[in-house]
C-alpha positions in Angstrom: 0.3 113.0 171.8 1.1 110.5 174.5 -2.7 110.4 175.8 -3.9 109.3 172.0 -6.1 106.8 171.5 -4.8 106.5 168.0 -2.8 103.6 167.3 -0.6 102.1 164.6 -3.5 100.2 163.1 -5.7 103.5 163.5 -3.5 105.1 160.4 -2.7 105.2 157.3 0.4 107.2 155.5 -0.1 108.2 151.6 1.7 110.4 149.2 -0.3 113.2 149.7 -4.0 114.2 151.0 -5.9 113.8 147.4 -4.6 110.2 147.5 -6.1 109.7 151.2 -9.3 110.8 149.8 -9.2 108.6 146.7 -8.5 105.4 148.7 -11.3 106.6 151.1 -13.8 107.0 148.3 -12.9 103.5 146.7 -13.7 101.8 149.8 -17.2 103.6 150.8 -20.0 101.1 150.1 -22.9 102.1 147.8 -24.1 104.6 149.7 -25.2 108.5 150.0 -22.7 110.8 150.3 -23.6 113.7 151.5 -21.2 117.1 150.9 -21.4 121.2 151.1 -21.1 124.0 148.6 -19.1 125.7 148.4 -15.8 123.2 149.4 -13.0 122.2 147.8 -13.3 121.5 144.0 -11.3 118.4 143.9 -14.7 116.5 145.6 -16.4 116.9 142.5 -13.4 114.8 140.7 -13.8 112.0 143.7 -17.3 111.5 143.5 -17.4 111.4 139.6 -15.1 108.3 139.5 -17.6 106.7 141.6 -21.0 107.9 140.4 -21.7 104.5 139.0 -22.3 103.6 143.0 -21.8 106.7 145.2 -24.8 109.2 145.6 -23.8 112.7 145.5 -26.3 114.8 147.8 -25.6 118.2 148.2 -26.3 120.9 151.2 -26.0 124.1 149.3 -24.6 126.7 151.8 -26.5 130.7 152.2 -24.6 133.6 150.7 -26.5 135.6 153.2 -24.9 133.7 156.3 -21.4 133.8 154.7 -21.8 130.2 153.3 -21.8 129.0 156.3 -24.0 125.6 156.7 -25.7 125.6 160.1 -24.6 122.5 162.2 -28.2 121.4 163.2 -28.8 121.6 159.0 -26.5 119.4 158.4 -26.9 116.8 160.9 -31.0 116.9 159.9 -29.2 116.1 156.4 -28.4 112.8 158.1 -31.5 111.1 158.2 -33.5 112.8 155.7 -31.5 111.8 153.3 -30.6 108.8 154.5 -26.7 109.3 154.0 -24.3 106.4 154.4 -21.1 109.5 154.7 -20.7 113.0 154.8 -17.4 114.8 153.1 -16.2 118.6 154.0 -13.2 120.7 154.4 -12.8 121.6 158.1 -11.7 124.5 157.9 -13.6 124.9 154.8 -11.6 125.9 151.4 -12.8 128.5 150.0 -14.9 130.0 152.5 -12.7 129.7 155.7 -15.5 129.3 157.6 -14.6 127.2 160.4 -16.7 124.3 162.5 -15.4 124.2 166.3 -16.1 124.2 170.0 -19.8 122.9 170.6 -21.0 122.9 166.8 -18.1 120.0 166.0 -18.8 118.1 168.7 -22.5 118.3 167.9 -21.7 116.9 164.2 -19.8 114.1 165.7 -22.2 113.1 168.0 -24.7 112.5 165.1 -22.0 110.9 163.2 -22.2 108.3 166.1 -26.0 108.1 166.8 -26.7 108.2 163.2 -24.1 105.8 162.3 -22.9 108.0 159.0 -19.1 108.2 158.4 -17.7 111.8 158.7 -15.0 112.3 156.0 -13.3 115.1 157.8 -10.2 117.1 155.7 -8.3 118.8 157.5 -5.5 120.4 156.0 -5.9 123.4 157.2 -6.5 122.8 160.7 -4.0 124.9 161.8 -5.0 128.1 160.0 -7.3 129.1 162.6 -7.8 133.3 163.8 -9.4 134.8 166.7 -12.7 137.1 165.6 -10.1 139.9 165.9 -8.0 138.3 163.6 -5.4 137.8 165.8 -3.7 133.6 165.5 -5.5 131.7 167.7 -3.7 129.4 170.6 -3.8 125.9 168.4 -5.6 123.7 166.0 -9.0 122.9 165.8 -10.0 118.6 165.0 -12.8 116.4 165.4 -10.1 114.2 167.2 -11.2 116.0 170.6 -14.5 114.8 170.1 -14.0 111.3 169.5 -15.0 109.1 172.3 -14.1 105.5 170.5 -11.4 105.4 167.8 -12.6 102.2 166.7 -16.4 102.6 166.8 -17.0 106.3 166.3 -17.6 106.7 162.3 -15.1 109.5 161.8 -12.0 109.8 159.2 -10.1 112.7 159.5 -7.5 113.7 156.7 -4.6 115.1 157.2 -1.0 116.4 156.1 2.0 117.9 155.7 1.3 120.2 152.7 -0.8 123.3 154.2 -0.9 123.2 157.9 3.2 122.0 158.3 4.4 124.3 154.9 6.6 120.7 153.2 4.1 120.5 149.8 7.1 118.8 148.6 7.1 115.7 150.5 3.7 114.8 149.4 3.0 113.1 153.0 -0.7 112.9 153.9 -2.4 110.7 156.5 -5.9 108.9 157.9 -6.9 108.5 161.1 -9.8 106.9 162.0 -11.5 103.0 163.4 -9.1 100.8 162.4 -11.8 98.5 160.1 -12.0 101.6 158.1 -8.1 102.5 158.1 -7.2 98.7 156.9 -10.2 99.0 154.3 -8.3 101.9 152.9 -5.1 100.0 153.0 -6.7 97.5 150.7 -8.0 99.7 147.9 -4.1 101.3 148.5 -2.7 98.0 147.1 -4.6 98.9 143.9 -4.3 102.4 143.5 -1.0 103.5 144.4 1.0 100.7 146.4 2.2 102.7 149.6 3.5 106.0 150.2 7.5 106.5 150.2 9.2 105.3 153.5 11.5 108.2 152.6 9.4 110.1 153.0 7.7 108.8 156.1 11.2 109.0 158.1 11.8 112.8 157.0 8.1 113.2 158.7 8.9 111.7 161.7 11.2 114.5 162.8 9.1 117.4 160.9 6.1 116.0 163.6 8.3 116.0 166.5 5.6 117.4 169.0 7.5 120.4 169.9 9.1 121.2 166.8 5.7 120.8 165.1 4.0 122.7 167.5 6.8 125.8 167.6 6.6 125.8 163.6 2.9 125.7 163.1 2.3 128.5 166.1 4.9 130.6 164.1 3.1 129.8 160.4 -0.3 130.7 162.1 1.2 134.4 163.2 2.5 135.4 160.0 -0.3 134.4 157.9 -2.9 136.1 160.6 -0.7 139.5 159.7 -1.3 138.8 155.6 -4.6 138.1 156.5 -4.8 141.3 158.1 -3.2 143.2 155.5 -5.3 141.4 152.4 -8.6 142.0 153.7 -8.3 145.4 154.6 -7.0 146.2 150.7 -9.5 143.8 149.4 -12.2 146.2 150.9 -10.7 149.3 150.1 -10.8 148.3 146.1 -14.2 147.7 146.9 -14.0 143.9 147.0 -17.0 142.5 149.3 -15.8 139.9 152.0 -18.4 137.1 152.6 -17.6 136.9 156.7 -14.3 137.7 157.5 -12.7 134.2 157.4 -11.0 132.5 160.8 -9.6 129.7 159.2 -7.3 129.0 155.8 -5.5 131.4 154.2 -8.4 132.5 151.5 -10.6 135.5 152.0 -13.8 134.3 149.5 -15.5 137.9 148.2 -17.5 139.2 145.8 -17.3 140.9 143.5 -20.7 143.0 142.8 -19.9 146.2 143.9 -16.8 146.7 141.1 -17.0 148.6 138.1 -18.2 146.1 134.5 -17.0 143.6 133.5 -14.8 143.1 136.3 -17.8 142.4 138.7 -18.2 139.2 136.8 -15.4 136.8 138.6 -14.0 134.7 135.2 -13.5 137.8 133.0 -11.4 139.5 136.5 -9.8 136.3 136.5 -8.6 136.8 132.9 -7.6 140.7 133.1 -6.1 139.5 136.2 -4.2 137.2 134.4 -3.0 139.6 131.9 -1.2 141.5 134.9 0.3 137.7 136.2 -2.0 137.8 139.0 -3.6 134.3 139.4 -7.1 134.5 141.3 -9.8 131.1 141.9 -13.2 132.2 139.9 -16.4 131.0 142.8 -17.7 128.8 140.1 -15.1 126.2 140.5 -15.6 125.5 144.4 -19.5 125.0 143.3 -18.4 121.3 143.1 -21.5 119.8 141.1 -20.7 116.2 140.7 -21.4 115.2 136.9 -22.6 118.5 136.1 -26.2 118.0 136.7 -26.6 121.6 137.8 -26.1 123.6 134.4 -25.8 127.0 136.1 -23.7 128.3 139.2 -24.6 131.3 140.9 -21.1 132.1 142.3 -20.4 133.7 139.2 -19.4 137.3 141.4 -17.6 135.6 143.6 -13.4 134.9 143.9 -11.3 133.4 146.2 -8.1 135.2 146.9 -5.2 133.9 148.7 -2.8 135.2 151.0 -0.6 132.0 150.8 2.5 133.4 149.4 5.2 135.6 150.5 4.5 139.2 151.7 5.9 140.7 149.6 4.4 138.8 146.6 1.0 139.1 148.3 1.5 143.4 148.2 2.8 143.2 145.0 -0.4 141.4 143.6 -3.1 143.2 145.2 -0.7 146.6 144.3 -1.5 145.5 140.4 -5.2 144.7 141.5 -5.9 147.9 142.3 -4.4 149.5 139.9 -6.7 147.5 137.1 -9.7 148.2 139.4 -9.0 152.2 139.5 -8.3 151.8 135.7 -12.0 150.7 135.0 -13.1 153.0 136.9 -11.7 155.9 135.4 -13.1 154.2 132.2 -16.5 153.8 133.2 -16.5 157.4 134.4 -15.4 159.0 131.4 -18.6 157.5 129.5 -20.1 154.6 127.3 -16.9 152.2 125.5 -17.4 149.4 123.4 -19.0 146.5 125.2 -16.9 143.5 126.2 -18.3 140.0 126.4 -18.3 138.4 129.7 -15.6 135.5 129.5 -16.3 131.7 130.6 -13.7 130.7 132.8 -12.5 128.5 130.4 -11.6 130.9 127.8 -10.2 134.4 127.7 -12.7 137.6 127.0 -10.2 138.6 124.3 -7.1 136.6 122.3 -4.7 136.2 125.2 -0.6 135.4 124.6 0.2 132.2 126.0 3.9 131.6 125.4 4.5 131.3 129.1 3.1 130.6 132.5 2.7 134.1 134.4 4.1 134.9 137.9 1.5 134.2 140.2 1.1 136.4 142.9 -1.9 135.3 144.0 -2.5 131.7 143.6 
């Protein structure tokens, strides 16, 4: 607030937070980019525009540590890969996993030292739960860490879609050195000419330090009580939880312990489909830039979301079961004809597509 170091030329407005990515992409040097798995799958769309002179390097998270990757993992990253920028979702969609207290200000110390340019996005910064799942007291942001706006390497992404609830306004924002910020305003003149000043006046009063900070406190209390509520059906349908998430509004499971073929996450997606309940297969948050990987190994896991209305959200997981019990009682009463697993891109049987289904889970 009034103790910022950010000033005017320290940010940048555009019509949403994939845009803010896409001009911070276009004006990265030829470098190494270094990013996590599993994080948000429009990455892999960013760096394939630029692999002609961008370096994907991947730092492939443990399933047995809740893909989670270890600060000190990352930062070695650094220099033995000799990357120009690093890119991840803080908190991280799908995994919810969260980087804070010591462990953030450890990554942007070595931002600083090892001169690589942290692309921070964090849009849902204010999705953030205690360990006992109750909301937590406020935000967490590399901001706090940052001793020099202008020299310290580190871009943080933000907006008013997730953590402020306006998706419709399509207002994102940069902050970061201000070489950096006007670098991004140049490749802006070229890609998409300036965000709406609508748009920008509307946010002015939406950001309003108290209002913000009333609205978002409120957002982060209801969503820790469907958080609550989804994971402890999730695990009584048997669904595993990787980590119990304290950040976002995802719980990222798999699905092992379920009853064939629904333990293999794209043909649940499709019978889940069937019953208008939209789920995220793993395999699509294995961002693999230009496909050079030709095999995931998310292909139990599912990202659920607890974004939508309460009742919505019960209504979903009430049909979820329901198709979960139903193969059970299936499987129990012997042998049936076996079903091909489905590729996420196609259904396991003919599907009618007339119409988009309800989505109680998207």
């Amino acid at each position: 607030y009034m103790g910022s170091q950010y000033g005017p030329k320290n940010v940048a407005i555009a019509s949403g937070g994939r845009l803010v990515l896409t001009r911070a992409f276009a004006a990265l040097g030829d470098v190494r980019v270094g990013y996590q798995t599993p994080d948000y799958t429009a990455y892999e769309d960013l760096f394939n525009y630029h692999m002609h002179r961008l370096t994907p390097i991947p730092i492939h998270a443990d399933r047995s540590v809740h893909h989670r990757v270890p600060v000190n993992e990352v930062t070695s990253a650094f220099k033995e890969h000799n990357l120009g920028a690093f890119l991840l979702s803080n908190p991280c969609n799908p995994s919810g996993n969260v980087i804070q207290g010591p462990d953030l200000e450890t990554l942007v110390r070595a931002g600083r030292e090892q001169k690589v340019t942290l692309l921070l996005d964090e849009f849902y910064s204010h999705f953030i739960y205690n360990p006992d799942g109750s909301p937590a007291r406020g935000p967490v942001s590399a901001a706090a860490h940052v001793e020099d706006v202008d020299s310290d390497p580190v871009v943080i992404v933000d907006g008013l879609t997730k953590n402020h609830r306006y998706p419709g306004w399509r207002v994102g924002w940069v902050v970061g050195p201000s070489a950096i910020v006007e670098a991004m305003a140049r490749t802006a003149s070229a890609i998409d000419g300036g965000s709406s000043r609508v748009a920008q006046r509307a946010a002015l009063q939406a950001l309003e330090p108290e209002r913000a900070d009333q609205e978002t406190a409120a957002v982060r209390e209801t969503f820790a009580r469907k958080r609550g509520i989804m994971i402890a059906r999730l695990q009584r349908m048997g669904i595993h939880l990787l980590g119990e998430a304290q950040g976002t509004f995802y719980c990222w499971a798999s699905l092992k312990d379920l009853p064939p073929p629904l333990n293999h996450a794209c043909t649940f997606f499709w019978r889940a489909l069937d019953r208008k309940v939209m789920t995220v297969p793993g395999e699509y948050f294995d961002v693999n830039p230009g496909k050079k990987r030709t095999a995931s190994d998310y292909g139990d896991l599912m990202r659920f979301s607890y974004g939508p209305p309460l009742d919505t959200i019960v209504m979903g997981l009430d049909r979820l079961e329901t198709m979960i019990a139903e193969a059970r009682t299936k499987l129990a009463d012997g042998p049936s004809r076996k079903r091909a697993r489905s590729p996420c891109g196609t259904p396991v049987e003919r599907h009618e597509a007339t119409s988009l289904p309800a989505l109680a889970t998207p």
